[in-house]
C-alpha positions as CSV (number, residue, x, y, z in Angstrom):
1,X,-37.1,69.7,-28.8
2,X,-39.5,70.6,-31.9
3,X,-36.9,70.1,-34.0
4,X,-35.4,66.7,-32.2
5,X,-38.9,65.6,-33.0
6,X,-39.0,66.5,-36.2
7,X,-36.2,65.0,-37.0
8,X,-37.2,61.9,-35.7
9,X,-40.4,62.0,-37.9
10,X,-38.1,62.2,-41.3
11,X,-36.1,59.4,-40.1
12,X,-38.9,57.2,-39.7
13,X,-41.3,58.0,-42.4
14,X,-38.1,57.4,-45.0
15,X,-39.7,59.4,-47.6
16,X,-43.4,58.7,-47.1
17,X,-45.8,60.3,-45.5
18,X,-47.2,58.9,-42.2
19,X,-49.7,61.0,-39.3
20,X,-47.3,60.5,-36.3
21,X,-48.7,63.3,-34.7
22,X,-52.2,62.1,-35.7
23,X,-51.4,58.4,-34.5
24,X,-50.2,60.2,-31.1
25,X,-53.9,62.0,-30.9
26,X,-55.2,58.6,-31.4
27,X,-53.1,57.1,-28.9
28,X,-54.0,59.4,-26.5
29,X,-58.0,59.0,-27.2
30,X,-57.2,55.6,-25.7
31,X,-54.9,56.2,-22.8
32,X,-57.5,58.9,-21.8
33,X,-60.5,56.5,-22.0
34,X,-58.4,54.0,-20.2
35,X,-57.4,56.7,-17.6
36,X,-61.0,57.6,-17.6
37,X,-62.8,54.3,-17.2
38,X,-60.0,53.5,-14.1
39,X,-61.0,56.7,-12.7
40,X,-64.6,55.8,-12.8
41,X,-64.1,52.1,-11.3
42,X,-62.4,53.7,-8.5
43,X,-64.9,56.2,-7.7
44,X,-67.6,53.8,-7.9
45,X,-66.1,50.8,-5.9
46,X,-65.6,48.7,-9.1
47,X,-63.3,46.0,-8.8
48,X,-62.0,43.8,-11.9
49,X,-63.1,40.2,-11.6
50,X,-60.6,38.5,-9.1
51,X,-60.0,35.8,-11.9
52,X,-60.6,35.1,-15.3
53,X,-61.3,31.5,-16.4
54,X,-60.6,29.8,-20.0
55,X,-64.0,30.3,-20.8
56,X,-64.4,33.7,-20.1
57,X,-61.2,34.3,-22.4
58,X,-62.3,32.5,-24.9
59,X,-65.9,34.4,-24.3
60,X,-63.8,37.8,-24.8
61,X,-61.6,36.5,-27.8
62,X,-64.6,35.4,-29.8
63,X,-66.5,38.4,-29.1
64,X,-63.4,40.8,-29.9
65,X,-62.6,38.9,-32.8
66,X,-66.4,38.9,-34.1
67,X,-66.9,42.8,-33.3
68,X,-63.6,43.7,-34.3
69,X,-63.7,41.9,-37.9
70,X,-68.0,43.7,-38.3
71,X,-66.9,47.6,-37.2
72,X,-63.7,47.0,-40.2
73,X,-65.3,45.2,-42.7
74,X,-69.4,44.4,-42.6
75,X,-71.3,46.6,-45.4
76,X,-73.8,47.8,-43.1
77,X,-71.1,49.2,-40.5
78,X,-69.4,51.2,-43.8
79,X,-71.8,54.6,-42.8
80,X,-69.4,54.4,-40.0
81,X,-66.0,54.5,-41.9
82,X,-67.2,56.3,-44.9
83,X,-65.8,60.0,-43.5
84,X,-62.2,58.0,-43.6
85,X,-62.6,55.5,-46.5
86,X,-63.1,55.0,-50.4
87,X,-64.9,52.1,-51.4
88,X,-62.8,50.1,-53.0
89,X,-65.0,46.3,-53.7
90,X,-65.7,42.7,-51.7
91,X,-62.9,41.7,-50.3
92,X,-64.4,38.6,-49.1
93,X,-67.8,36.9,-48.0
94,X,-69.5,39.6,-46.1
95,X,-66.3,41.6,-46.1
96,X,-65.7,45.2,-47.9
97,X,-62.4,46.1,-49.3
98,X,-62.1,50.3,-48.4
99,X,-58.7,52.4,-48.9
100,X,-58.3,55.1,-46.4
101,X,-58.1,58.1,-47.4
102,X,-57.1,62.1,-46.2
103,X,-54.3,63.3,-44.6
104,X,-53.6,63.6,-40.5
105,X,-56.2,62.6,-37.9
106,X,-59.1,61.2,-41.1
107,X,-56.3,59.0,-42.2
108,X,-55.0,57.7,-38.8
109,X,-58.6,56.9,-37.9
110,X,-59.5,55.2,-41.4
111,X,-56.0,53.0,-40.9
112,X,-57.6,52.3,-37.1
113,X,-61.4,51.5,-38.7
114,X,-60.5,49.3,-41.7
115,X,-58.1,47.2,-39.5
116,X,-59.9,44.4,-37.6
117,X,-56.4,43.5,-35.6
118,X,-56.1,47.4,-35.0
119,X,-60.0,47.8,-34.0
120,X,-59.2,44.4,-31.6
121,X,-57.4,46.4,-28.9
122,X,-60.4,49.1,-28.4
123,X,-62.9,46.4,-28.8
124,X,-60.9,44.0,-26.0
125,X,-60.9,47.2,-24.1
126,X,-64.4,48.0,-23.9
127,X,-65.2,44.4,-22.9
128,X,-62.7,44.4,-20.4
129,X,-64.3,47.4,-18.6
130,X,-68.0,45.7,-19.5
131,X,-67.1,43.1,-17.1
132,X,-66.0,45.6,-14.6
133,X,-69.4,47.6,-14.9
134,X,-71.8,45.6,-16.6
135,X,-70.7,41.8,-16.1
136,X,-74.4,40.3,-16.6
137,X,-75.1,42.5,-19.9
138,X,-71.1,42.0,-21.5
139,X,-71.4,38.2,-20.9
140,X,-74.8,38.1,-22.8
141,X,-73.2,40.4,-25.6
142,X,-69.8,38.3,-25.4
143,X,-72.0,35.3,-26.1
144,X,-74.0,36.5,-28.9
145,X,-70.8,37.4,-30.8
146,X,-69.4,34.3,-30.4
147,X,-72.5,32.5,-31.1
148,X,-72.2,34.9,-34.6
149,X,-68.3,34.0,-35.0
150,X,-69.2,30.0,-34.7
151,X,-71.4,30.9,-36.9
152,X,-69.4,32.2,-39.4
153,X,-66.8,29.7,-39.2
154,X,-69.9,27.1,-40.0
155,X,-71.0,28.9,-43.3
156,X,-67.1,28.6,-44.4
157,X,-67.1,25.0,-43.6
158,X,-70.4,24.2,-45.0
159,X,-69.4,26.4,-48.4
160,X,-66.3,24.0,-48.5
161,X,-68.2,20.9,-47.7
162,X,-70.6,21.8,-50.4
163,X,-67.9,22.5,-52.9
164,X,-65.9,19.2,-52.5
165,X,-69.3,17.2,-53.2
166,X,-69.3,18.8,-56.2
C-alpha cells in the first residue's frame, strides 16, 4: 500500500516537489473541524437556518470575500503568515506579495495563507457555523466586512474616476 502511494505521489508531482502528505494533514484539519463543529450542533440542539435568502448569500459572499482577501494579503495580518512566508513587495493597493517558503506542513499552510480563494473555503466555513451558533453576532460581523468590501470597491472607483479627470 506504502509503496502504491508512493507511487502515486511521483506520478503526480512529475518531477517537482509538492507536500501531498502535508496537504492531506491540512485536509484533515478541516474535515476534523467540520466533524467537530457538526458534533457540537448536535449535542447542543443547533439547527442550520431552515433557509438562506439572496441577501444572506450575498451577506456571506462579501464577508468571505473581504476576510479571505485581509488574512492573505493585508500588511497588518503578515505577523500571521510570516512563519510560512518571505516578503516578497506590494502586490497591489493594500495588498502584500509573499513567497511561501519551507518544505512539508510550513509550505502547505503558507500555499493555504497567501491564497485568498484557498483561505475562502475556511473563512465560508466558519461563517456558515457562525450562523448556526452565533446568528445575531456573524450577521453583524458579515455586515461590517461587506460594508469594508463596498468600501474597497469605492476607493478603486474613485482612484479611476480621479485618474480619467486628469
Amino acid at each position: 500500500m506504502t509503496e502504491t502511494l508512493q507511487e502515486i505521489k511521483r506520478a503526480y508531482e512529475g518531477g517537482e516537489n509538492r507536500p501531498l502528505s502535508s496537504y492531506t494533514r491540512v485536509l484533515a484539519v478541516y474535515g476534523g473541524a467540520v466533524s467537530a463543529l457538526l458534533a457540537t450542533a448536535r449535542l447542543t440542539g443547533r439547527k442550520p437556518p431552515e433557509k438562506i435568502s439572496p441577501m444572506d448569500l450575498a451577506l456571506m459572499g462579501l464577508f468571505t470575500h473581504r476576510l479571505s482577501r485581509t488574512l492573505a494579503k493585508d500588511p497588518v495580518t503578515s505577523p500571521i503568515r510570516a512563519p510560512f512566508t518571505r516578503y516578497e513587495g506590494v502586490s497591489g493597493p493594500a495588498e502584500l506579495s509573499e513567497k511561501v517558503r519551507g518544505h512539508g506542513l510550513q509550505h502547505a499552510v503558507g500555499e493555504l495563507l497567501t491564497c485568498p480563494f484557498c483561505l475562502s473555503q475556511w473563512v465560508a466555513t466558519g461563517y456558515a457555523a457562525g450562523t448556526v451558533f452565533f446568528p445575531r453576532l456573524t450577521r453583524l460581523a458579515g455586515a461590517t466586512m461587506a460594508a469594508v468590501a463596498i468600501s474597497d470597491w469605492l476607493q478603486f472607483a474613485y482612484v479611476r474616476l480621479m485618474k480619467a479627470a486628469d
